[in-house]
N, C-alpha and C positions, 0 to 999 in steps of 0.2 A: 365525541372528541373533546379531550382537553388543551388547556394553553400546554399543561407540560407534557405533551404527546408530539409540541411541534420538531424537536431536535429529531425525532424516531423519524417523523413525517420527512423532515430534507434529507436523513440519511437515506430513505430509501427513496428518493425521487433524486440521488446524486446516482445510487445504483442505476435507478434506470436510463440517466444519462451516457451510462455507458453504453449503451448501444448505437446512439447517433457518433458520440467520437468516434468508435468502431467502427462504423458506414462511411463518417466522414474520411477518417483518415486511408480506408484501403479506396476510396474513390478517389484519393487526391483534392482533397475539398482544405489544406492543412490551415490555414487562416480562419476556419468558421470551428475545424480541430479544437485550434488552439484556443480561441475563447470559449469552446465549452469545457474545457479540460478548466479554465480562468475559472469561470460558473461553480466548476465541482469543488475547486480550490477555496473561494469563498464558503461556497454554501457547508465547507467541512469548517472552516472557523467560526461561520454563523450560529451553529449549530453546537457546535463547541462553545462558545461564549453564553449562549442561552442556557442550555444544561448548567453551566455551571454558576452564571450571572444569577438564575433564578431557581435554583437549585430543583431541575426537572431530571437529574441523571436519573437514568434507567439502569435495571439490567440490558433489557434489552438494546436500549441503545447503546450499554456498554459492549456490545456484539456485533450490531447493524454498523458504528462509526465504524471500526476498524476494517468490518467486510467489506462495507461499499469500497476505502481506500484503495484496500487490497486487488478488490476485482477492474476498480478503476487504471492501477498500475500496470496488474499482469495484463491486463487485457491492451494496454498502450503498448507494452514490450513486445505482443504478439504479434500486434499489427507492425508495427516498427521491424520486427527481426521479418515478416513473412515479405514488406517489402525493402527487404534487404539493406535496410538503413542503419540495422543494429546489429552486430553478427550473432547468431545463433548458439555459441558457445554463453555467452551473457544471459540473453534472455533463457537460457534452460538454469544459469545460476539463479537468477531471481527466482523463477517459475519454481524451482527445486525448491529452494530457500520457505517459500512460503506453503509450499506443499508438506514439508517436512513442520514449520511453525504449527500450521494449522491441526495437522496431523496429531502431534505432539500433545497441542492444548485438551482436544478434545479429547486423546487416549486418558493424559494426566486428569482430567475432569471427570472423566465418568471411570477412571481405575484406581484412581488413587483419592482426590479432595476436590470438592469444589475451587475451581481455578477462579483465581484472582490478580491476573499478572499484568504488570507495567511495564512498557518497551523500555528497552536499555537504552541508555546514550548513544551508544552503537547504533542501534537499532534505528535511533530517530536520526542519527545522521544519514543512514543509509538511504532512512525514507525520504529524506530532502534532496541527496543526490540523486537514488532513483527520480523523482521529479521533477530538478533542473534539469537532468541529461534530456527527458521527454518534452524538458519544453525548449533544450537547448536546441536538438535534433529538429521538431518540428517547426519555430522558429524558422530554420538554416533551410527547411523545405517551403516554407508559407512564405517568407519576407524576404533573409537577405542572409548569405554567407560570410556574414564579418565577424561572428562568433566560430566557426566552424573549425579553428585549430586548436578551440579549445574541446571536443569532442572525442576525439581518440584521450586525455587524459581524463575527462570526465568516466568515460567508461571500463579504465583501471581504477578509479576510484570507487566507482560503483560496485566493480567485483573485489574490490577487498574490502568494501565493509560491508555486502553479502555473505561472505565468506565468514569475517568474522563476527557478523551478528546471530548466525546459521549459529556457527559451532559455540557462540556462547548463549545461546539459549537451550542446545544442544545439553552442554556440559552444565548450567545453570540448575533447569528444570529436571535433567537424570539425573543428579544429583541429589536434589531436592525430592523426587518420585522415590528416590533409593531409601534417603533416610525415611522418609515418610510410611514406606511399605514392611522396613525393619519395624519401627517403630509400633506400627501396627499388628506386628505378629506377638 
């Protein structure tokens, strides 16, 4: 092992933290939830800061960062919508949303060009809504219901920049796959 192997190293020991949130959260444990979901939250800026403070980026960690967030999220929203805190129509838009992302990259990666893509502004606000909604919600179930009338607007906010982070990487990258594939012929 190297020093510049550690960013890979908390990306994937954030992945594996998702399986105690997951434990925690359908056992109702949401106060020990919520700080390790704080834990994954750090250790994705820790990790980010080192990569780039000490120039250790990877490819690979340019894969494992985004995965772990990814799996960190859906996997909050499942637990969240199965104990019926998030309604079901939402969590199937995230769920959808990065099914389709992920889908995409990979098609566009191995059918068209080595993929090299940076989340939109969209994209990164959605991921910070998606995040406060999770930590708004489990919060509102671990401590105290004085944020909780902001929750029903949090989760229209959520699904419209799901919505339009989906269709513009949708229209962005087909786009982009189209000229690419003319171009190539």
């Amino acid at each position: 092992m190297k020093a510049r192997d550690i960013p890979n190293l908390i990306s994937i020991a954030r992945v594996i933290l998702v399986f105690p949130v997951i434990w925690l959260l359908l056992n109702y444990h949401y106060q020990s939830a919520m700080l390790l979901f704080f834990v994954a939250g750090a250790s994705d800026a820790l990790d980010g800061f080192l990569a780039r403070q000490f120039k250790w980026q990877s490819r690979l960690g340019g894969i494992l960062d985004p995965l772990a967030d990814k799996f960190l999220l859906v996997s909050a929203y499942l637990c969240l919508g199965w104990l019926a805190v998030l309604p079901w129509w939402l969590v199937g838009l995230v769920v959808l949303r990065d099914v389709i992302i992920v889908g995409g990259a990979v098609t566009y990666h191995y059918r068209v060009e080595k993929l090299d893509a940076q989340p939109s502004l969209v994209s990164k606000l959605n991921t910070g809504l998606q995040i406060f909604l999770v930590l708004l919600v489990v919060y509102g179930l671990g401590f105290s219901h004085e944020f909780s009338w902001m929750i029903p607007w949090m989760i229209w906010a959520v699904a419209v920049t799901t919505v339009l982070s989906g269709l513009g990487y949708v229209v962005n990258w087909g786009g982009k796959a189209r000229r690419e594939m003319q171009n190539g012929d």
